[in-house]
VMD Tcl script that draws the C-alpha trace (Angstrom):
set ca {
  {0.00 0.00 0.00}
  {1.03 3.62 -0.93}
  {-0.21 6.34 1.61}
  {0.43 9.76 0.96}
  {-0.29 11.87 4.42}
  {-0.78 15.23 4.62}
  {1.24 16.19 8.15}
  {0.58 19.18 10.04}
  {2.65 19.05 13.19}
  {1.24 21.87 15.12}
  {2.37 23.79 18.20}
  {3.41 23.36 21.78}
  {4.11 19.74 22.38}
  {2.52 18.74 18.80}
  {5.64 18.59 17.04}
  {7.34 16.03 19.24}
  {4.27 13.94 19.62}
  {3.84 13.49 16.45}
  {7.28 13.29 15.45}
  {7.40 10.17 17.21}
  {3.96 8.99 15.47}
  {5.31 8.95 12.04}
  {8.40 6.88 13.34}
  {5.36 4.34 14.22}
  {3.73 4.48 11.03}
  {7.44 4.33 9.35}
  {8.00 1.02 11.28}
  {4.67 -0.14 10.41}
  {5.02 0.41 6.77}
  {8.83 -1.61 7.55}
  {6.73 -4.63 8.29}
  {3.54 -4.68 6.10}
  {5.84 -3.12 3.33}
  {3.84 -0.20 2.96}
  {5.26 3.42 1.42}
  {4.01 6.09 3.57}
  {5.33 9.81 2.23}
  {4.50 12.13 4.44}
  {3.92 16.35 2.75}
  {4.83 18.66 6.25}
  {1.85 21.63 5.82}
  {1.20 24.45 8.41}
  {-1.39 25.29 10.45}
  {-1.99 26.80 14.35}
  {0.67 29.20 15.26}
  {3.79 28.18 13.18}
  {1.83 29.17 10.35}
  {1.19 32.54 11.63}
  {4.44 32.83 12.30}
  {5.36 31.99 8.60}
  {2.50 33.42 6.52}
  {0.17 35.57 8.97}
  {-2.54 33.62 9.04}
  {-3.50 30.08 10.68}
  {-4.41 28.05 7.66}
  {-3.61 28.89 4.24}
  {-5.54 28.01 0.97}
  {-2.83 25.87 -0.23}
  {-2.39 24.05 3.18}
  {-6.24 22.84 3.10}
  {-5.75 21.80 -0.45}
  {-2.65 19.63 0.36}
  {-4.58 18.05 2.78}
  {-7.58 17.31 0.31}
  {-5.33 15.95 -2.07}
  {-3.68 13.21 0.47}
  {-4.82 10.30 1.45}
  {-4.96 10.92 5.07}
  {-4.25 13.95 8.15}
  {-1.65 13.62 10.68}
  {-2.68 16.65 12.91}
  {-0.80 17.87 16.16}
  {-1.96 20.08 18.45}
  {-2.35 23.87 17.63}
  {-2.42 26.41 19.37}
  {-1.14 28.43 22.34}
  {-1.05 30.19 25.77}
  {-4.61 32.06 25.38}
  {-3.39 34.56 27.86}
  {0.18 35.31 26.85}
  {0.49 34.39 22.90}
  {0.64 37.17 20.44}
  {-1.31 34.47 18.36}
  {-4.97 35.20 19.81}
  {-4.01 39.17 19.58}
  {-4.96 38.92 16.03}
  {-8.22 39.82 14.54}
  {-10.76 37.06 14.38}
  {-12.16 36.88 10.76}
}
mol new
graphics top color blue
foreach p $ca { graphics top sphere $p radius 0.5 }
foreach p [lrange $ca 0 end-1] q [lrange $ca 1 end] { graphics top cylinder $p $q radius 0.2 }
display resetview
């Protein structure tokens, strides 16, 4: 089987945690001899950070055209990160 997974590591702890999930899937795909190829996208804060906005348009259609979403967490601090400053629409 050939997977091709859109992955959006996130914020915050999201990175490492799934990090460490596509190491599973790799040694998964080791056994089963499966191809997993993984497209990194942006979304939550890093993609603020990167573009000024949360989720671009060619983020959601990377992850349309994939087979499946790896998603971290996103986010931040509600209180202290200059994320949630910005204007809501």
């Amino acid at each position: 089987m050939n997977c091709n997974i859109a992955v959006i590591k996130g914020d915050g702890i999201g990175p490492e945690i799934v990090t460490e999930a596509m190491k599973v899937l790799d040694k998964v795909a080791e056994k089963y001899g499966h191809t997993f190829n993984y497209t990194q996208v942006l979304m939550g804060g890093c993609s603020i950070d990167a573009t000024g906005v949360p989720l671009t348009d060619e983020a959601i259609a990377t992850c349309k055209a994939s087979d499946a979403v790896l998603l971290g967490s996103i986010g931040g601090d509600t209180t202290t990160s200059p994320w949630y400053k910005l204007e809501p629409s």
